[in-house]
C-alpha positions in Angstrom: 5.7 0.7 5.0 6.8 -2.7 6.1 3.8 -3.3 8.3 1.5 -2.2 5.4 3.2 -4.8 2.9 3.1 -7.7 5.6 -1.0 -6.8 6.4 -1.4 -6.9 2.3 0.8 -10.4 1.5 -1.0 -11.5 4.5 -4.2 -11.1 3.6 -5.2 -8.8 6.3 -6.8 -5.8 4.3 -8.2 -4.4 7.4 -5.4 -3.3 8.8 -4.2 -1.8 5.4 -7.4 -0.3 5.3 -7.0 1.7 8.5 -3.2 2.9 7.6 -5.0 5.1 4.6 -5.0 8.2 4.4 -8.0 9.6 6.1 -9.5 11.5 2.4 -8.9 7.7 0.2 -10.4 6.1 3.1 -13.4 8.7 3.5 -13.7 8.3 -0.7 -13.4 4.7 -0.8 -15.7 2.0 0.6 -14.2 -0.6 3.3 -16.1 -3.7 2.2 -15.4 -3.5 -0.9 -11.7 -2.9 -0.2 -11.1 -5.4 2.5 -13.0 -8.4 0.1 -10.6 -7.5 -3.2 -8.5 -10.7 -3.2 -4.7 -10.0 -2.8 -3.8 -13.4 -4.4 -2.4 -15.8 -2.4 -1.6 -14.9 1.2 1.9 -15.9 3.1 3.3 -14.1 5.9 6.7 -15.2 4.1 7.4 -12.3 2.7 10.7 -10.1 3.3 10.7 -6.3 3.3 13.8 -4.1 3.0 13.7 -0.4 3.0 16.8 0.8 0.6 16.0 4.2 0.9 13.7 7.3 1.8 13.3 11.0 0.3 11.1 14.2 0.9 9.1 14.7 -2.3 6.3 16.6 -3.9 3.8 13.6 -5.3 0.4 13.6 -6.4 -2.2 11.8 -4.4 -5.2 10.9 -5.1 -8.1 12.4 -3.7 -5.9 14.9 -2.4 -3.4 16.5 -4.6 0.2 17.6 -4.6 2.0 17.2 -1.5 4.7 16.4 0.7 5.4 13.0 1.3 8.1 10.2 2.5 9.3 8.4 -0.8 9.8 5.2 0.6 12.2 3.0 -1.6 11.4 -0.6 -0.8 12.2 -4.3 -1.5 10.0 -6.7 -1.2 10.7 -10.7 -1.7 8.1 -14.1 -1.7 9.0 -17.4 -2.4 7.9 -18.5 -6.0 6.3 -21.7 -7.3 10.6 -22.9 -8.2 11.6 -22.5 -4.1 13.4 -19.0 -4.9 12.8 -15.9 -3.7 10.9 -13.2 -5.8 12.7 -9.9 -5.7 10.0 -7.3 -6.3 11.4 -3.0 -5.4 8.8 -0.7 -5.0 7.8 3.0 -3.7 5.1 4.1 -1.7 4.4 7.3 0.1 3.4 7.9 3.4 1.9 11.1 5.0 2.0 12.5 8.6 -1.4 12.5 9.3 -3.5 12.4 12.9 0.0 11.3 14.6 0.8 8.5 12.2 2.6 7.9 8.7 0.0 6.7 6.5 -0.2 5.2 2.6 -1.6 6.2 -0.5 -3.4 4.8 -2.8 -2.1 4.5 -6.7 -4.0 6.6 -8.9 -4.6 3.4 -10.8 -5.9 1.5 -7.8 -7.8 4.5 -6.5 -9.5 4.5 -9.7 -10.6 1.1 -10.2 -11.9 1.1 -6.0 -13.9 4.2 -6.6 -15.4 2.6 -9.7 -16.8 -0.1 -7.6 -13.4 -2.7 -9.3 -11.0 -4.3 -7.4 -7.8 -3.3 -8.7 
């Protein structure tokens, strides 16, 4: 989960890209993914993982099933000089010998519509 939030504040969608799960990437085209602009990219961002759970979670173009809850903070430098606390959770899969991320069903949505999200 850390590498996937330092490839996304980065800028470097590619590599987020390939960490999907192997059905979002399969339903969801590359180009269109890697070109949605993140906003602006910095590799100073901070990740801190406060916490992970087993849990039943629906994902998109796949359905209810088990995944790692990971509990994160995330923190960027705002326009004043101070650090941006953000928390977040994402999910990760075991899948082809690798924990891999899921989409939001809000951003899976708007990608499959041809919309960055």
């Amino acid at each position: 989960m850390v590498r996937l939030v330092r490839h996304e504040f980065a800028g470097q969608l590619d590599r987020s890209y390939a960490m999907l799960v192997r059905q979002q990437r399969a339903a969801i085209n590359r180009d269109l993914y890697v070109h949605c602009p993140p906003g602006l990219a910095t590799t100073d961002v901070k990740v801190e993982v406060v916490g992970v759970h087993d849990a039943l979670f629906d994902v998109p173009a796949i359905g209810k099933v088990e995944t790692k809850a990971v509990k994160f903070e995330m923190s960027v430098v705002g326009a004043d000089g101070n650090r941006i606390m953000i928390p977040d959770t994402g999910h990760l899969i075991a899948q082809d010998g690798q924990w891999r991320w899921t989409l939001s069903r809000r951003s899976f949505s708007a990608l499959l519509a041809g919309a960055c999200p």
